[in-house]
N, C-alpha and C positions, 0 to 999 in steps of 0.2 A: 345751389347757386345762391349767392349772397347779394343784395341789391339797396340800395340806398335813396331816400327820397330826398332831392332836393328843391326846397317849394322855399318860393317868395310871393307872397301872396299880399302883402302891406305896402307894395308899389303901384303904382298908376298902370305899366302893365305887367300884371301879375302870372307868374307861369312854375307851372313843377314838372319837375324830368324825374325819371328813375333810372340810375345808372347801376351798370354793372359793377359790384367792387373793388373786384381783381385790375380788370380794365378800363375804366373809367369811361366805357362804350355809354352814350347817352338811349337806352333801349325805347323809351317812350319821353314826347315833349309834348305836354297839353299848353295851351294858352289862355289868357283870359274867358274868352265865349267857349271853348269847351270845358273851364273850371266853371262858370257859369251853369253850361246846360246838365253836367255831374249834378251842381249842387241844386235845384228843380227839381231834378228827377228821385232825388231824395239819396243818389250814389256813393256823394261823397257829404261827408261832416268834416268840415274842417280841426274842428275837436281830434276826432281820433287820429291826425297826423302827427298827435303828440303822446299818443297811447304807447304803452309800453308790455303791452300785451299780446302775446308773439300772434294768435290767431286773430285778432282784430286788425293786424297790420298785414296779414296775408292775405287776408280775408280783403283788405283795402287794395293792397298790390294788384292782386288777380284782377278786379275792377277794373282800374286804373291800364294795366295792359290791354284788357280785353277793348275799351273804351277806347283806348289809345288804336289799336290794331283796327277796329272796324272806322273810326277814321282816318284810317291812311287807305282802306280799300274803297272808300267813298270817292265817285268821279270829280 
């Protein structure tokens, strides 16, 4: 599976999705306060959203779902 980040992060409210790239399914949408609490907990680098190093961006991705997934199962 092939996946695409799409981050705006230089706007007032800032958010990154990762979409699917066949379908353009939006798989995960984080928002400001959870790009916020990623970068805190030391998760995310906004740096490496420009890496072009296949396991640093997997390595990111995984994250970024897992992050993503345990708050949607949040009440």
């Amino acid at each position: 599976m092939t996946y695409l980040i799409d981050a705006w992060l230089d706007r007032p409210q800032p958010y990154l999705r990762i979409l699917h790239r066949d379908s353009g399914q939006v798989c995960v949408q984080l928002e400001a306060q959870a790009l916020a609490d990623l970068q805190e907990q030391g998760d995310l680098d906004l740096a490496s959203l420009t890496s072009n190093e296949p396991q640093s961006l997997k390595e990111l991705l995984r994250t970024l779902f897992l992050y993503g997934y345990a708050q949607a199962l949040r009440p």
